[in-house]
C-alpha positions in Angstrom: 141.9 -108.6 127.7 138.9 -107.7 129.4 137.6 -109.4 132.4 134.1 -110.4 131.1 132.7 -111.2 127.1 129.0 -110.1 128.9 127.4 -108.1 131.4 124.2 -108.6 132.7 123.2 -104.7 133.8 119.9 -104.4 135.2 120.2 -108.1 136.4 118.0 -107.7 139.1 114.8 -106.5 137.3 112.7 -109.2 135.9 113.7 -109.0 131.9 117.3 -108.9 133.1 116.8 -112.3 135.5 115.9 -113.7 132.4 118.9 -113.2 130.6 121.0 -114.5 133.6 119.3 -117.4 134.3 119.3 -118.1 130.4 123.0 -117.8 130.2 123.2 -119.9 133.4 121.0 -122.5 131.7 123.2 -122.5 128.7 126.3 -122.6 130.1 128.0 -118.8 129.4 131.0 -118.1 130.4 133.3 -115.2 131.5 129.8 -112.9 132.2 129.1 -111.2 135.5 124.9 -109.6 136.5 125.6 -105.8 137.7 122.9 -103.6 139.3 122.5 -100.7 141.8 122.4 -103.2 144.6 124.9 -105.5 145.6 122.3 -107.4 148.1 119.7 -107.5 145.4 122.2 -109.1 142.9 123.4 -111.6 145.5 119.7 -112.0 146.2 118.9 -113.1 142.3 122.0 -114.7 141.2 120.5 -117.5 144.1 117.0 -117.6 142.9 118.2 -118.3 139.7 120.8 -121.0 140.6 123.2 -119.3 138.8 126.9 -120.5 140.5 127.8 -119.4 144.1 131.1 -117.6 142.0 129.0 -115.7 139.4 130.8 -112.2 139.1 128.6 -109.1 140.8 129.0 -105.6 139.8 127.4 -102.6 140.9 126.9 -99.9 139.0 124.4 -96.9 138.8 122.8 -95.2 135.7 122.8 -92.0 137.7 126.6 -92.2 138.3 128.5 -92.2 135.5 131.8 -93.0 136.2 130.5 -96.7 137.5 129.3 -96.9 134.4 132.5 -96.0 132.4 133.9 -98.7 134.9 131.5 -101.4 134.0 132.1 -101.1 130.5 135.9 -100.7 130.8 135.4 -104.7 132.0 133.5 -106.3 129.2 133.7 -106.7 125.7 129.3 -106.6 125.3 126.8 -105.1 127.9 123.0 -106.0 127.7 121.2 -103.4 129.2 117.8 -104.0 130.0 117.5 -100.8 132.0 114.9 -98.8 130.2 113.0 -96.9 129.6 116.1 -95.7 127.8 115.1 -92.5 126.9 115.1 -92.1 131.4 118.2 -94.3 132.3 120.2 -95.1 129.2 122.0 -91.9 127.5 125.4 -92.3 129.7 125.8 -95.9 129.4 125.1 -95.8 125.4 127.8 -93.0 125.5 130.3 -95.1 128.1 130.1 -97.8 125.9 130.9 -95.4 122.3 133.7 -93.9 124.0 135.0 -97.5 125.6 134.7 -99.5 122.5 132.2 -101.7 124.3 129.9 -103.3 122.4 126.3 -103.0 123.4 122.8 -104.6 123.0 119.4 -103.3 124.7 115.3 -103.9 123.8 114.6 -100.2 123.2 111.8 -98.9 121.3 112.0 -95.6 121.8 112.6 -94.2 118.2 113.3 -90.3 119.7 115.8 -91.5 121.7 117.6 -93.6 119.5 118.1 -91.0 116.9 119.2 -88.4 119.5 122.1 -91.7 120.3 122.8 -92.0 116.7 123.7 -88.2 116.4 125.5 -88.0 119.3 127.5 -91.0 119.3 127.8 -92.8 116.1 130.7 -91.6 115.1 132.5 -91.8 118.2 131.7 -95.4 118.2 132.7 -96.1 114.6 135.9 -94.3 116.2 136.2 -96.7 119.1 135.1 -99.6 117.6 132.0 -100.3 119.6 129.4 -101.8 118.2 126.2 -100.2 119.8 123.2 -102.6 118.5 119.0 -101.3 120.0 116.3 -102.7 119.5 117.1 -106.7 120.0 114.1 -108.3 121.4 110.5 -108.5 119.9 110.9 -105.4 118.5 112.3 -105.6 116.3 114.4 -108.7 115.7 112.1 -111.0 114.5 110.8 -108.4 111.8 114.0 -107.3 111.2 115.1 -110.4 110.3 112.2 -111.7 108.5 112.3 -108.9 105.8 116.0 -109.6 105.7 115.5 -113.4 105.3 112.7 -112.1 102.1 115.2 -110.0 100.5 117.7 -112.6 100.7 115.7 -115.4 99.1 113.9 -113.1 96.5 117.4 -111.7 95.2 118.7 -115.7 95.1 115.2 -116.4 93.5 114.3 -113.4 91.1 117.6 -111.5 91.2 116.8 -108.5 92.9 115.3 -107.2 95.9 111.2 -106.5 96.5 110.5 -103.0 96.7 107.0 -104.1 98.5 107.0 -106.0 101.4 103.9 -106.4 104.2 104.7 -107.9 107.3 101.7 -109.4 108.7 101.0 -110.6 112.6 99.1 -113.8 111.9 98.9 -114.9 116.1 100.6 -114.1 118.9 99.4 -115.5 122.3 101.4 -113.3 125.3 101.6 -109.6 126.0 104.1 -106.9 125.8 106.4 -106.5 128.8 106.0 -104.2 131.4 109.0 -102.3 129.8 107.5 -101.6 126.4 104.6 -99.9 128.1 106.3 -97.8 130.6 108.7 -96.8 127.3 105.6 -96.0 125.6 104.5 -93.7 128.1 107.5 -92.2 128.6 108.3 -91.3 124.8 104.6 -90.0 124.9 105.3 -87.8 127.5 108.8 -86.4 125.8 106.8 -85.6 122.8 104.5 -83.7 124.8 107.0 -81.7 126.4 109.3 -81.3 123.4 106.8 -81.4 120.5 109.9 -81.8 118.5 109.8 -85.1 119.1 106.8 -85.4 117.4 108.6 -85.3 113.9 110.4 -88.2 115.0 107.9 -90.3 115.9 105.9 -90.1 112.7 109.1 -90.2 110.2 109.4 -93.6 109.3 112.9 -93.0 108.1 113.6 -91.6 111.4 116.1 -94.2 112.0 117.7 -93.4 108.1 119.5 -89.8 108.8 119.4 -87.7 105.6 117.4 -90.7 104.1 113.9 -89.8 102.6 112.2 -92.4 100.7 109.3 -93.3 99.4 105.5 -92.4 100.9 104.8 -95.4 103.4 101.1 -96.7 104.3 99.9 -95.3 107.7 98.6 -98.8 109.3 96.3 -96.6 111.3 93.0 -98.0 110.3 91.9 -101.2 109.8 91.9 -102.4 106.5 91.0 -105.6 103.8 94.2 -107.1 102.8 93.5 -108.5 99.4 97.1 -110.3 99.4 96.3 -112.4 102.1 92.3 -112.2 101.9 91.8 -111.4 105.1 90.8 -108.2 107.9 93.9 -106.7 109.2 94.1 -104.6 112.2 97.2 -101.4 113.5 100.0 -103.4 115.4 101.1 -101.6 118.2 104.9 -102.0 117.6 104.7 -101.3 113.9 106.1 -97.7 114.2 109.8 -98.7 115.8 110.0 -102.5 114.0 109.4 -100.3 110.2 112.3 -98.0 111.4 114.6 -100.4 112.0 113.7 -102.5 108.7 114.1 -98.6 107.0 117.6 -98.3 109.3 119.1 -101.8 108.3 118.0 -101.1 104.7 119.6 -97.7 105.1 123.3 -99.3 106.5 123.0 -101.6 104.0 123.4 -99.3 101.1 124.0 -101.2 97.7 123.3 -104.6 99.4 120.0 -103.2 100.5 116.5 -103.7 99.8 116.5 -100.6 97.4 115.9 -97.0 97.5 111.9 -97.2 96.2 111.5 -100.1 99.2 108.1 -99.5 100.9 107.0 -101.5 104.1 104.1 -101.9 106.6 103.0 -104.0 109.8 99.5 -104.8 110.4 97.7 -107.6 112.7 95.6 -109.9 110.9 92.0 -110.5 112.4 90.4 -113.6 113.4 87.5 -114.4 111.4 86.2 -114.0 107.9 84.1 -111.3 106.3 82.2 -109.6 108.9 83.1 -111.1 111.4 87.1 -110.5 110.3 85.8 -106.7 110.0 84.5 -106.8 113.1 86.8 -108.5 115.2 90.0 -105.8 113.3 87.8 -102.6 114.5 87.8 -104.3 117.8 91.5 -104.5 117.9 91.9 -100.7 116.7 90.1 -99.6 119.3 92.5 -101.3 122.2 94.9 -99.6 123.4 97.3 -101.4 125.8 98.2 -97.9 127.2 95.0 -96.7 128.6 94.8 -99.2 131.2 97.0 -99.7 134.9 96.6 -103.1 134.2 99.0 -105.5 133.0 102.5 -106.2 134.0 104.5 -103.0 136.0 108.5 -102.7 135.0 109.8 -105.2 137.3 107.0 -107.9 136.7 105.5 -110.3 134.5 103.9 -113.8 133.4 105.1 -117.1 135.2 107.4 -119.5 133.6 104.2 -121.2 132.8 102.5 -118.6 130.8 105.9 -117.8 129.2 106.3 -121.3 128.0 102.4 -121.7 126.5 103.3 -118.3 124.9 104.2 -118.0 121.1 104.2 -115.9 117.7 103.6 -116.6 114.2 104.5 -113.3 111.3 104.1 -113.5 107.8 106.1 -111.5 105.1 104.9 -110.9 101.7 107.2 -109.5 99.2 105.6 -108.4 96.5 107.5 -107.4 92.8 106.9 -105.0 89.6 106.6 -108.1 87.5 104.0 -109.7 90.1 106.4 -111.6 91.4 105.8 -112.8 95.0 107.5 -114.5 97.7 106.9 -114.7 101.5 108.6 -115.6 104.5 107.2 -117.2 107.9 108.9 -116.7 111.5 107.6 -118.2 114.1 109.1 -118.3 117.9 108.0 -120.5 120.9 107.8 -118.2 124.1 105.7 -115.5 124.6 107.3 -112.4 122.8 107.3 -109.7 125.5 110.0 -111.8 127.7 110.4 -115.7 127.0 111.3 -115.3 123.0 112.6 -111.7 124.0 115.0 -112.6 126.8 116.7 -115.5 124.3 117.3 -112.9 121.8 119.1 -110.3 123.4 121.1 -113.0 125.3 122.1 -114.7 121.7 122.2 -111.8 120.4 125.1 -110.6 122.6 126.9 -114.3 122.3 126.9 -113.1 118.9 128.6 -110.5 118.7 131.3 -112.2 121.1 131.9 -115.4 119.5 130.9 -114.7 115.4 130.4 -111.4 114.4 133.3 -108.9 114.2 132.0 -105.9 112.4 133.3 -102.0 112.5 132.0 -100.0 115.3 128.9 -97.6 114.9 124.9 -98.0 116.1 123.4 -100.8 114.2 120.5 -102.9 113.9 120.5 -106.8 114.2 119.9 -107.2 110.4 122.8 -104.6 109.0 125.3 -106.2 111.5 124.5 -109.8 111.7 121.7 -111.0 109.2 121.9 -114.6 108.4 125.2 -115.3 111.0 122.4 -114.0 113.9 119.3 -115.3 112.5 121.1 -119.3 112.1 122.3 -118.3 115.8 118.5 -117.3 116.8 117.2 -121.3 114.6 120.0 -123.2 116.5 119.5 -121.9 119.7 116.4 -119.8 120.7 113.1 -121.3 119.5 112.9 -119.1 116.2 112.3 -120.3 112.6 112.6 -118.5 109.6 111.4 -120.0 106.3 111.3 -118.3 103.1 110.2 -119.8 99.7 
């Protein structure tokens, strides 16, 4: 018996005071917040009202053995202690060799294939169930083309080998995370142009899995499915590997081996303007500016609150068949929605999902069990007919 079902570990930082003052707000039990700094813990754990007997842990990405310790304690750590690719390898392996489940937001696609080499079978061994990627990206797209398949093989009998997933509003940015991960897996790829292969592979996540020739979604482009401008989408290259990963672990019960997939952003406006407005959003690019939130910051509970997103899946069949699927959350993505996934997502795999160990995604390990959890309990909706 382990001391804790969760740990908090990066508690202090402000995607990981989320999380604690989410399970706080719900009521979690038997979880403790662990950081580098005991003061800075105490420090939080009062801000966010969380009780005076709220277990504190300190531990250090840089020293592995507190690590090994922390993980030794609990039967799930969310770590939202990223960039990964910088801070995460010896927890990721701690929590293989512990049998310690894990959960994280990454969505750095180098660095979790270099995991999945190194430590998937060590955690199928141990029985740890290591789970990236369970925030905005890629969760709700994740789920979504999981949700499609589902209804279309109830529907039609088999899977749809086409599916466009389609960003129809979102109001709230990325966290200040995702951008310094962006950077950071920029600048591994220009050290390592390895890495480079990687990155452009969208069965990256699918080891010794080829399939089919995906679309780009690097230009803007008329959508004649949906009638309407659509623009690249920024996270589109790690939520289509992760759809191509759960698809993968699925096997037989997948979406098939000819399955293609893209994300693109749809543009305000029609005709012209729509035209306009999605060579307007290929030219942005959130990176080249200082602005915007740094790790460690973001949007007030206000601007959280007002945020929301709205995605629409197409599934598309050989016989013209067609079916979609809507989800739609009610926080801003890049921490309100985000910071209720991962936390559910963890209370997930401690109170209904059992599963063999190995690095999954939300979909291959959970599917319907996690999406009902994420309906019931953190703003989302999923609705496919």
């Amino acid at each position: 018996m382990r001391d804790f079902d969760i740990i908090v570990y990066g508690a202090t930082g402000f995607t990981g005071r989320l999380v604690a003052e989410y399970l706080t707000q719900t009521g979690a039990k038997r979880w403790a917040m662990a950081g580098r700094s005991l003061a800075k813990l105490e420090e939080v754990r009062d801000l966010i009202g969380a009780p005076a007997n709220t277990p504190l842990v300190t531990a250090n990405s840089d020293d592995p053995a507190s690590l090994r310790s922390m993980c030794q304690r609990t039967q799930v750590v969310i770590s939202t202690v990223g960039p990964y690719q910088l801070y995460g390898s010896d927890l990721v392996a701690a929590c293989a060799e512990t049998g310690t489940a894990y959960v994280d937001l990454c969505g750095e696609p180098a660095w979790m294939r270099q995991m999945i080499d190194a430590h998937h079978e060590t955690a199928k061994a141990s029985g740890a169930r290591i789970v990236f990627s369970c925030g905005f990206d890629s969760i709700p797209f994740d789920l979504g083309v999981l949700t499609l398949q589902d209804a279309a093989k109830a529907k039609f009998g088999h899977a749809m080998p086409r599916v466009k997933g389609r960003v129809r509003k979102m109001q709230g940015g990325f966290s200040g995370g995702t951008a310094a991960s962006l950077k950071a897996t920029l600048a591994a790829a220009a050290k390592h142009p390895s890495l480079l292969g990687l990155l452009i592979n969208p069965f990256a996540l699918a080891p010794g899995f080829t399939g089919p020739s995906q679309p780009k979604g690097l230009l803007p482009e008329y959508d004649r499915t949906i009638e309407a401008w659509v623009a690249p989408f920024i996270m589109a290259p790690i939520n289509t590997k992760n759809v191509h990963r759960t698809n993968f672990l699925l096997g037989s019960a997948g979406y098939g081996a000819d399955f293609v997939y893209d994300e693109m952003m749809v543009a305000p406006g029609l005709g012209e303007m729509g035209k306009a407005a999605a060579e307007a959003i290929a030219k942005m690019n959130p990176l080249s500016s200082d602005k915007g939130p740094k790790p460690g910051e973001g949007p007030s509970k206000e601007e959280r609150d007002a945020g929301f997103y709205d995605l629409l899946f197409i599934g598309e069949g050989p016989g013209g068949e067609r079916i979609d699927c809507v989800v739609t959350g009610d926080r801003d993505p890049g921490y309100g929605s985000t910071s209720k996934m991962i936390a559910e997502t963890a209370l997930c795999l401690v109170e209904d999902v059992a599963g063999e160990g190995g690095i999954w995604t939300p979909g291959a390990l959970m599917g319907e069990v996690l999406a009902d959890r994420l309906q019931a309990r953190a703003g989302l909706t999923f609705r496919a007919g």
